[in-house]
Structures are given as C-alpha cells and as structure tokens.
N, C-alpha and C positions, 0 to 999 in steps of 0.2 A: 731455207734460212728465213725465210717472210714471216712464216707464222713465228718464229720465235722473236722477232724484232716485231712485229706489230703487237704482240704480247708482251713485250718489254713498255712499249708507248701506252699501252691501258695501263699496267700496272703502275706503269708513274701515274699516270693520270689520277687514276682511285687513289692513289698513296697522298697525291697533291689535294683531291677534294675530302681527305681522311675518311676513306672507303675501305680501312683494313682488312677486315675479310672477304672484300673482294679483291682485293691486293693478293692474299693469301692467295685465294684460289685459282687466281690469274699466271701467278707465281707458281703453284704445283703445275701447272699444263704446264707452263715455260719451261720447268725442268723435265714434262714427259718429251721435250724436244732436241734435248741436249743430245742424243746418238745420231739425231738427223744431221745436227750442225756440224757434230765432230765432221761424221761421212764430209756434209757439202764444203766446208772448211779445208777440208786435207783434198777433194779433188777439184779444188777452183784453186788453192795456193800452193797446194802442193804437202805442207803441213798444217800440224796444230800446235799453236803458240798462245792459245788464250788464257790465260790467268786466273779468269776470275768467270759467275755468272751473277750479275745482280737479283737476277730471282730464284737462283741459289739462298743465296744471301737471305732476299726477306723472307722466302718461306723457311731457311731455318731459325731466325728469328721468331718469325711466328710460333711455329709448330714447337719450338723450344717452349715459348711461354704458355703455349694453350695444352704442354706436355703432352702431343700427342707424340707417342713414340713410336708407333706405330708406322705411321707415316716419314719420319725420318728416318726407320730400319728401311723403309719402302725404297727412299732415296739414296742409303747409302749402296742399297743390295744393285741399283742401278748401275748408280760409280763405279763401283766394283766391276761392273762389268764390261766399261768400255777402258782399256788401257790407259787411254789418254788425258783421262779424267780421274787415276787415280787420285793424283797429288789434292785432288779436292774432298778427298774422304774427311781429311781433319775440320773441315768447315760443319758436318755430321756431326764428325764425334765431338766436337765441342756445342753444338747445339743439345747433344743427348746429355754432356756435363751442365746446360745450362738447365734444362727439362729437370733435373735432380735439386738443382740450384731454387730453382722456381716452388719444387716442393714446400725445402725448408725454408722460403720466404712467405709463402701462402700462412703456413705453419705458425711464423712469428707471427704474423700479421693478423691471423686470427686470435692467439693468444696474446697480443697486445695491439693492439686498436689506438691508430695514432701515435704510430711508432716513429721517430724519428731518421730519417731520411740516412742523414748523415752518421747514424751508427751501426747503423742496420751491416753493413760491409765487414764492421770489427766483430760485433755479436755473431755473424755467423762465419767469420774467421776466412773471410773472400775480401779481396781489392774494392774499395768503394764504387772503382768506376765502373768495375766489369757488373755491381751490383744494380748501380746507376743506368748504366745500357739496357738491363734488362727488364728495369722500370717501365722504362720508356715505351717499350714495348707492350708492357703489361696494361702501363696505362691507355695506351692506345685502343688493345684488344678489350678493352672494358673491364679488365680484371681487375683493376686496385685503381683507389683513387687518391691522386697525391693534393694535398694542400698545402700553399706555400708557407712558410713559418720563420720568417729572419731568411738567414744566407741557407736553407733545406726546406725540407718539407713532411710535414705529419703525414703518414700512410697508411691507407685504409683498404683491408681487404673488398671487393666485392663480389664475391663467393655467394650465391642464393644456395641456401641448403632446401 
C-alpha cells in the first residue's frame, strides 16, 4: 500500500508545482497499483469499501484530453479485471466520451480561433461546465490557450501541425 500512497503525495506535489505530465505519469504507475491495494486493503480490514482513486481520476483527465485511447482501454481492461473495482469502469468510459469530446473541440478551435469560451458548450450541443472541466485540463496539458475576455474567455488551439 506505500507505493501507492507515496505516489499519491508526488502526484499532488507536481499537480501543486504544475508539473502535469508528470502528474500524468505518476498517476498511470498509481493506477498499475490498484490490485496490490485491493489485495492489501481486503487482508488488513477485511473488505474493500474504497470509492474513489484520485489518480484514477487525473490520469483519466489527462489521457481524456491528450486522447490517448489507448491507454484508457489499458486502464479500463485492468478494472475489469479486479471485481472490486468494477463500479469504476464509468470513470473510463466517460473519459473515452471526453477523448471524442476533445476531438470535436480541437476541431472547433482550429476552425475558429478565438472562440468564445462561453459558447463553445451550445455549438457543440454539451453542458458548458462538462466543456469547461475539460478546458482546464487542456489548458493545463498545453493544448489550448484560454485568454480572458469579460465574464469567458477567447480560445486558442495549440496544436503544432
């Protein structure tokens, strides 16, 4: 159970000094750990009652926006295979909905340059917040750059072709 908790403390650490892809990668080991913790979790308390993994979490954030899909089939084909961990498949499959998401955002973005923040959610017929979340992320991994504009923000792919 160490290594996964002493991987929890780097990956906030990089996340805190905005070291996202080493966040990322910090975060994929975290998750190559998840069948140890199930095991040492069920034979220190006897079950597994864990809800959530935070580097679950940002590597499917990440991997959502840098659409590698690959690597979230990687993750989910895990899941799948420890019982206990099923009910976290949907945290996957909605990162591989946001991977799709990300496309047709790139997409806009390239075809309009300086797209407003705040419409971008209706144009492509999604929640502004869920559009919003995935910004954030985006902008973080370097992909798009948001500049502020009133109550939103102008957005700018940056996609080196």
């Amino acid at each position: 159970m160490g290594n996964y908790f002493t991987l929890l403390e780097n990956i906030e650490r990089a996340r805190s000094q905005k070291r996202y892809y080493q966040a990322l990668e910090l975060s994929l080991e975290a998750v190559k750990w998840l069948p140890q913790l199930v095991k040492d979790t069920i034979r220190e308390f006897g079950q597994w009652d864990i809800k959530g993994s935070p580097p679950l979490g940002y590597a499917c954030h990440y991997l959502s926006v840098l659409r590698r899909r690959d690597d979230l089939h990687r993750i989910r084909t895990l899941l799948k295979s420890i019982p206990e961990l099923a009910e976290w498949l949907s945290e996957v499959d909605f990162a591989l909905e946001r991977a799709d998401l990300m496309d047709r955002v790139e997409s806009s973005l390239l075809e309009n340059p300086g797209f407003i923040q705040a419409k971008l959610g209706k144009v492509l017929c999604v929640d502004g917040r869920e559009v919003s979340n995935l910004l954030i992320y985006a902008e973080q991994m370097g992909l798009i750059r948001r500049e502020k504009e009133g109550r939103s923000y102008r957005l700018y792919s940056e996609k080196v072709s």
